[in-house]
C-alpha positions in Angstrom: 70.6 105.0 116.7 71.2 101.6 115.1 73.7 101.6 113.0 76.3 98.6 111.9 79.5 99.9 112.5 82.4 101.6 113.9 83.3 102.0 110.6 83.1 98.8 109.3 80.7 99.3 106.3 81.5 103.2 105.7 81.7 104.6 102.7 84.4 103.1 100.8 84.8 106.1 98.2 85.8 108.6 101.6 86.7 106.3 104.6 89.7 105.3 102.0 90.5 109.4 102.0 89.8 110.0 105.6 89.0 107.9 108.8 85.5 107.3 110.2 84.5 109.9 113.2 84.6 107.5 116.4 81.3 105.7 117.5 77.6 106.9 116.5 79.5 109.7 114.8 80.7 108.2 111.6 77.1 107.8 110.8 76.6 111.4 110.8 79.9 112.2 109.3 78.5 109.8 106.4 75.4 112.0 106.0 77.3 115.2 105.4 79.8 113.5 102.6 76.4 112.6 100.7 77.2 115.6 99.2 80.2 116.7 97.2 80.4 120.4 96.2 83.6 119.8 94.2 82.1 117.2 92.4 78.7 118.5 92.0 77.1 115.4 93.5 74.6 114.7 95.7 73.8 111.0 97.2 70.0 112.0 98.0 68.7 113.0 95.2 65.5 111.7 95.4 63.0 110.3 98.1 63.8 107.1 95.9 67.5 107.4 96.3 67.8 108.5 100.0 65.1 106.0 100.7 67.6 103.6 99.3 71.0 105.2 101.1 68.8 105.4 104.4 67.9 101.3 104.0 71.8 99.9 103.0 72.8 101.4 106.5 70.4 99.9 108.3 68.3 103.1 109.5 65.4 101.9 107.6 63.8 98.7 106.5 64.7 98.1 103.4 60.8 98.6 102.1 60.2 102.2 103.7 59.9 104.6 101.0 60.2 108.3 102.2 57.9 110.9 100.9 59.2 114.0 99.3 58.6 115.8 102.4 60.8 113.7 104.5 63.5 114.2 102.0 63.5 117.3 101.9 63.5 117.5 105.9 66.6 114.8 105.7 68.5 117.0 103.0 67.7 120.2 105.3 69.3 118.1 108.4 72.1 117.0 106.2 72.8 120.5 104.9 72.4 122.3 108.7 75.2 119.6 109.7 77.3 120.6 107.1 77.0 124.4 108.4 78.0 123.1 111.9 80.3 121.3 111.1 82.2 124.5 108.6 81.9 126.4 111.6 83.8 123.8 113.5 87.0 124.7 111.4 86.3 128.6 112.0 84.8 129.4 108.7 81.6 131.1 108.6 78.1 129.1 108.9 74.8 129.0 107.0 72.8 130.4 109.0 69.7 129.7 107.0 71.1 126.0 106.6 71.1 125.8 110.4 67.6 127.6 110.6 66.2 124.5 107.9 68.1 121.9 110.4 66.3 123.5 113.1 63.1 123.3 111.1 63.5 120.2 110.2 63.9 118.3 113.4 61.7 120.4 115.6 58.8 118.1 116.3 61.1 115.2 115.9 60.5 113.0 119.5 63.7 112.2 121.2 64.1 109.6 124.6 66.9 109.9 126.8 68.6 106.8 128.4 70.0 107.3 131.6 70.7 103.5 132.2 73.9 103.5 130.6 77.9 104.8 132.2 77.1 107.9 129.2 73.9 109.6 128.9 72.4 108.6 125.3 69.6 110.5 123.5 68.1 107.9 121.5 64.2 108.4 118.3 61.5 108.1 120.3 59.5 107.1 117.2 59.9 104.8 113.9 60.4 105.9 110.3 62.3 109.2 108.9 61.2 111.0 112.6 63.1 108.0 114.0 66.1 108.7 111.7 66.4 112.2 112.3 66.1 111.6 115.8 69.2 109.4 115.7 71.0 111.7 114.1 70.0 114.6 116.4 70.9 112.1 119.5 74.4 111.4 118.2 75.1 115.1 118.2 73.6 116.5 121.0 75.5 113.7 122.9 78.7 114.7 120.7 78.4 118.2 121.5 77.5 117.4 125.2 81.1 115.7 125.2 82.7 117.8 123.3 83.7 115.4 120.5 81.7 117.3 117.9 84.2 119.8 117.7 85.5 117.9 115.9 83.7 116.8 113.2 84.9 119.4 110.2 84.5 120.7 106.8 87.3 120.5 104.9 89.1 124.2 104.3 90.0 123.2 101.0 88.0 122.5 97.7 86.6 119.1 98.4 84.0 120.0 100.9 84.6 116.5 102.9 83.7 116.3 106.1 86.4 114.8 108.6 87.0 113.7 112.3 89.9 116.0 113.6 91.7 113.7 116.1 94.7 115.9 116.9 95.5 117.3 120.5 94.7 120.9 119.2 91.8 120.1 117.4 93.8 122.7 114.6 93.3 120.5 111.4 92.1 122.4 109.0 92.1 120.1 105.4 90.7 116.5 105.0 94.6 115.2 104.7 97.6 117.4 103.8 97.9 114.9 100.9 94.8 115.7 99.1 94.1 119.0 99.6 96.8 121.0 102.8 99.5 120.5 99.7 96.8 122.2 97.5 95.6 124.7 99.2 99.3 125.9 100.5 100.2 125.9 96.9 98.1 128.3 96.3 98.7 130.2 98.8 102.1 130.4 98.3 101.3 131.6 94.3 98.8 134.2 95.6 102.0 135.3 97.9 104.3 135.6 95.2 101.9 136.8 92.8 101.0 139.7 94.9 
């Protein structure tokens, strides 16, 4: 997938609360923070707005409007991601989330390049298939090296997806600033309390 970075023009709202995922990753990672339970806000609201989103990260030319179709298949992908990714810090998945991610990129082509030290899984077509196919190739090749593991849901409130770095892989909040210290707050009232 073509993307600009290694973090360079992420997000500045949640690279500034957690780091980019490494690589191809941070673009997914980005995806999944377009929405923001807590908050009750969404980033692709719209085919307008996701058309929009899509073209300032360079996935689409800045013309391409999407159809409301292909926004509802690139909300679906972005949801199912967001299930995967939960489940990568052992809480329980949507399994109908993953079932609309599965839907959703089904017939989408995808080209594997062999030519490179990695394998890379790379849209085999233009457009919102060619987006979705980008972000299916940067997973598939994540999970194939076992770096998507890593990608997680916050535990806490936020919902904010982050790139777990440690040995362990055992981080379970976005930072223990923002929302560990919360969450074991809590906890600790709910222990006293009870």
């Amino acid at each position: 997938m073509k993307t600009e970075n290694e973090g360079a023009a992420v997000e500045a709202w949640w690279s500034e609360l957690v780091p980019p995922a490494p690589g191809d990753l941070w673009i997914v990672q980005a995806l999944m923070n377009t929405l923001r339970p807590e908050r009750s806000a969404d980033e692709l609201t719209s085919p307008l707005v996701a058309s929009d989103w899509l073209a300032r990260r360079g996935l689409l030319a800045a013309s391409t409007e999407i159809s409301e179709p292909d926004h509802r298949r690139l909300v679906a992908v972005r949801d199912g991601l967001r299930a995967l990714a939960r489940s990568n810090n052992g809480l329980p998945w949507d399994e109908a989330a993953v079932a609309r991610l599965n839907r959703a990129t089904a017939d989408v082509p995808i080209r594997v390049d062999l030519g490179s030290r990695s394998t890379r899984f790379e849209p085999a077509s233009a457009g919102v298939d060619g987006v979705l196919g980008g972000f299916v190739g940067i997973v598939v090749a994540a999970r194939m090296e076992a770096v998507w593991r890593r990608l997680k849901l916050c535990g806490g409130d936020c919902g904010l997806s982050f790139y777990d770095p440690t040995s362990r892989c055992a981080r379970r909040w976005c930072s223990m600033e923002r929302c560990g210290n919360r969450m074991k707050a809590r906890a600790y009232r709910h222990r006293k309390a009870g």
